[in-house]
N, C-alpha and C positions, 0 to 999 in steps of 0.2 A: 504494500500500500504506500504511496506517496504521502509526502507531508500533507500537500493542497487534499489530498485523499481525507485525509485524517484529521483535519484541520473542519473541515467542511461536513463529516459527518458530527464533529461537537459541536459545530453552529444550527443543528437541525432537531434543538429539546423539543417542536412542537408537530401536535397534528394540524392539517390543513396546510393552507398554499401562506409562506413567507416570505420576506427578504431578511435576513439577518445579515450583518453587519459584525464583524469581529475589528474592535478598533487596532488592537495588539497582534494582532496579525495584518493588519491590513486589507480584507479579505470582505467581497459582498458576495454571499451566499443566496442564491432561489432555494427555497425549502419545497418542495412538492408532498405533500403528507408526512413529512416529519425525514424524506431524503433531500441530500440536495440533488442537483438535477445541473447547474451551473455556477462556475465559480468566477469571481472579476476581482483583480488586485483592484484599490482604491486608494487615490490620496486624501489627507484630510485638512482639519482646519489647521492655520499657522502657530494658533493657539494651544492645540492640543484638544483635548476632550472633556467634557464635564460643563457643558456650553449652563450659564446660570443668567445670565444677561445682555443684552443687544451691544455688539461691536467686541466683545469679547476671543473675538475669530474661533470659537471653540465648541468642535461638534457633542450637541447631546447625546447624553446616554440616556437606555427607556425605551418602552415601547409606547408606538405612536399610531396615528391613523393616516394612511399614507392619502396624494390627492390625487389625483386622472394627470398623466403625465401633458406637458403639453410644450408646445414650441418657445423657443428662447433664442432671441440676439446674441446673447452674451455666449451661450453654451449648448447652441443644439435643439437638445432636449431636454427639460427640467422635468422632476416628478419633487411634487412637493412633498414634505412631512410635516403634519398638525404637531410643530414644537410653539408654547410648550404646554403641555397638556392642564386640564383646570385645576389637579391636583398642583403642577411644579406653579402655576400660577399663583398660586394660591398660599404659597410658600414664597411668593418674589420671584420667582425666576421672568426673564424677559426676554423678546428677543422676536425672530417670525423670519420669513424666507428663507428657509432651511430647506434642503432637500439635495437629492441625487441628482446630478448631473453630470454632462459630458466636459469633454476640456476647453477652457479658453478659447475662441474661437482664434485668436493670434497666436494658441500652444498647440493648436490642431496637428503640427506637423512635428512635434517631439514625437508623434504616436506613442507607443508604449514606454517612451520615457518621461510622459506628463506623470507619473507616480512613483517617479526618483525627485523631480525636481520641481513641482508644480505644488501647490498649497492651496490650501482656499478661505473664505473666508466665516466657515464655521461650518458647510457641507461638506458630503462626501462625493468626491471627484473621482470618475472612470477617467480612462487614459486614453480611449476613441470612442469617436462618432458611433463604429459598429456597435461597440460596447454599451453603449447608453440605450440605442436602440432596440440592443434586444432585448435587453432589461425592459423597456417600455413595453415593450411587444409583448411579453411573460406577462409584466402584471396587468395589463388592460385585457388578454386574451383569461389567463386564470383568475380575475376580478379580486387580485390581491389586494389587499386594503389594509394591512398593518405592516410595520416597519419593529425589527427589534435590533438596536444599536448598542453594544457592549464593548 
């Protein structure tokens, strides 16, 4: 078994269709009933993780309500995540336009090396076009609608 092998069957604790998100690996996982099914390296925010407040550059942790992917100037394709939920709300946390997306449209051509040297600003960043795509494609066709980011 491979790392990405191994790595991807511990991102997959649930039943039903997911995205998990392994921060410490880097790694976005499609969950298909509790396998994965596709793996995507990912870059993340410049901040690190544990996103608590708007400009912070730092992707949340949590499971969230993901939105209907849709088109983006800046990067392709965006699929939003509901951060921060009424619970973290509710606790202070702040912040909004968070989500999956594809690479910089001026980083388009590092291809797979937008996730050595690419950051973002509190999302989690695929390293191509293809990549974001088919992610799009996955949860609008399996009508995924939670995100769990760790």
């Amino acid at each position: 078994m491979t790392v990405w092998a191994a790595l991807a069957l511990l991102a997959c604790p649930h039943a039903g269709n997911w995205v998990v998100v392994d921060t410490h690996a880097r790694v976005l996982v499609l969950c298909e009933e509790g396998s994965p099914t596709r793996t995507f390296g990912v870059h993340l925010g410049r901040g690190g993780v544990g996103k608590r407040q708007a400009g912070d550059e730092k992707v949340p942790l949590g499971t969230y309500e993901l939105g209907v992917p849709r088109r983006s100037e800046r990067f392709g394709t965006f699929i939003p995540i509901a951060y921060p939920t009424a619970e973290q709300r509710k606790a202070g946390y702040k912040g909004d336009d968070v989500g999956v997306h594809g690479p910089h449209r001026w980083l388009r051509w590092l291809g797979r090396m937008n996730n050595v040297f690419a950051s973002t600003a509190g999302c989690i960043g695929v390293a191509t076009d293809d990549d974001i795509d088919a992610i799009a494609t996955w949860v609008t066709t399996n009508h995924v609608q939670r995100i769990e980011i760790r």
